[in-house]
C-alpha positions as CSV (number, residue, x, y, z in Angstrom):
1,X,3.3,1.0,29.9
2,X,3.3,1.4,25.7
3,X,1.9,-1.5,24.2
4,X,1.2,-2.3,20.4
5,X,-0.7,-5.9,19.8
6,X,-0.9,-7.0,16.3
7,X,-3.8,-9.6,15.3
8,X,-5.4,-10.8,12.1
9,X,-2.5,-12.5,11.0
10,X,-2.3,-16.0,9.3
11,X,-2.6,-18.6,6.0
12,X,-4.6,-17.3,3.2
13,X,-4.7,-18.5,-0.4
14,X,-3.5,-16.0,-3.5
15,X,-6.2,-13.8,-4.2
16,X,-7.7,-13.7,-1.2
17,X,-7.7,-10.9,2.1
18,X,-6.7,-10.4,5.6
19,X,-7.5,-7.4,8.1
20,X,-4.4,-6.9,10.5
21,X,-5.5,-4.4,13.5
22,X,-3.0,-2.5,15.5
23,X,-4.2,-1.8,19.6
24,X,-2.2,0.9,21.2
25,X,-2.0,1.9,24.6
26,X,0.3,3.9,26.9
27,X,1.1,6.9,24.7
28,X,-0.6,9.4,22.8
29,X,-1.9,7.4,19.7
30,X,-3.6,10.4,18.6
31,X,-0.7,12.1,18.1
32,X,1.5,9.6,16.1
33,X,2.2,8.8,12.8
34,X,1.5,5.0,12.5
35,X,3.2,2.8,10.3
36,X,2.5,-0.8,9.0
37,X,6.0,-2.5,8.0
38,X,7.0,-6.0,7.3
39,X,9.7,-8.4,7.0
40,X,10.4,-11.7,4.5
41,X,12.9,-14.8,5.5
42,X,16.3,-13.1,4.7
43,X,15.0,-9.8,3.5
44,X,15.3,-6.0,5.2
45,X,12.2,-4.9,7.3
46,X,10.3,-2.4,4.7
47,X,7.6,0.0,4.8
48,X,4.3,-0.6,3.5
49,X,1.8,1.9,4.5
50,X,1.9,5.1,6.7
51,X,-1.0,7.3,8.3
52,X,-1.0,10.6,9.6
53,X,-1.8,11.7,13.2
54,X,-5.0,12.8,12.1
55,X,-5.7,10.0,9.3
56,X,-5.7,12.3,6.4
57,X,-2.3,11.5,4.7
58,X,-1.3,8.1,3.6
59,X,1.6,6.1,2.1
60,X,2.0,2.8,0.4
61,X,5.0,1.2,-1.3
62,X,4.6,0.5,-4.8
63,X,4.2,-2.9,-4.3
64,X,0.9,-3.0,-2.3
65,X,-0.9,0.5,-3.8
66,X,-4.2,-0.6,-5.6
67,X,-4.5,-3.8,-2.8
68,X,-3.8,-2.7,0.6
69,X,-5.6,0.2,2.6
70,X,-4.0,1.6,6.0
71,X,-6.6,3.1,8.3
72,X,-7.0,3.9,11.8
73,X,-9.9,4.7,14.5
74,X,-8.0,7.5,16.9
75,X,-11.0,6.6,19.8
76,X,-10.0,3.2,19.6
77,X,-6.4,3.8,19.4
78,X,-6.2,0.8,16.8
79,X,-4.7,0.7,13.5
80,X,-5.8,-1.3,10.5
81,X,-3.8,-2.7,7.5
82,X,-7.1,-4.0,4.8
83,X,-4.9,-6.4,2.1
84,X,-6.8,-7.3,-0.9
85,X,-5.8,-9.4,-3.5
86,X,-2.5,-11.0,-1.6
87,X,0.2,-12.5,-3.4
88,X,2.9,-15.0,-2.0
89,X,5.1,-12.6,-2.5
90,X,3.3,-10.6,1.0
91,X,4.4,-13.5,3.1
92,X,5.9,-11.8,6.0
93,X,5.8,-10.8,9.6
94,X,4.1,-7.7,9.4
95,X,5.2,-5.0,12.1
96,X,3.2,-1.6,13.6
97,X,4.7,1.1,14.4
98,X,3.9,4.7,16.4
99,X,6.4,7.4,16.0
100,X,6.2,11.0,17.0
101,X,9.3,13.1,17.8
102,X,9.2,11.7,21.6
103,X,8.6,8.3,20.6
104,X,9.4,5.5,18.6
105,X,7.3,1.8,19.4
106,X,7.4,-1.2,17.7
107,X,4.7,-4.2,18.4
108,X,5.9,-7.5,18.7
109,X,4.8,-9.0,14.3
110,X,2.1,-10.9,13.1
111,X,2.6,-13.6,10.4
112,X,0.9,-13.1,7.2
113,X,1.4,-16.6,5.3
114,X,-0.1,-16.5,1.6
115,X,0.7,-19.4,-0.3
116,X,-2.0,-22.6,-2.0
């Protein structure tokens, strides 16, 4: 059965970091595109950083380049989403997502709470 757990999520003060990791199972994680998106109170879901298959071709939005770093180990079919220097503003639920042309799975979120 396709699984993708989120963890790593939680409060932290402005400035400071979080690590949010991605587990996969039940598909072909080497072969997907994995994508790290995230949703505010009252706002549209949004993309904030994609990997290639391979982990040689990444995406941010504008709005995290220069503080956030998407990554991912294909042995331990995990993800990673490094965010540096977080603002209020990256309070969200933050989503993973594996995509290929056979397959589209979402995980179930992970709060990410920045505020004093």
């Amino acid at each position: 059965q396709m699984q993708l757990v989120e963890s790593g999520g939680g409060l932290v003060q402005p400035g400071g970091s979080l690590r949010l990791s991605c587990a996969a199972s039940g598909f072909t994680f080497s072969s997907a595109t994995m994508k790290w998106y995230r949703q505010a109170p009252g706002k549209e879901r949004e993309l904030v950083a994609s990997i290639g298959s391979a982990g040689g071709s990444t995406n941010y939005a504008d709005s995290v380049k220069g503080r956030f770093t998407i990554s991912r180990d294909n042995v331990k079919k995990t993800v990673y989403l490094q965010m540096n220097s977080l603002k209020p503003e990256d309070t969200a639920v933050y989503y993973c997502n594996g995509a290929s042309y056979y397959f589209n799975y979402w995980g179930q979120g992970t709060q990410v709470t920045v505020s004093s």
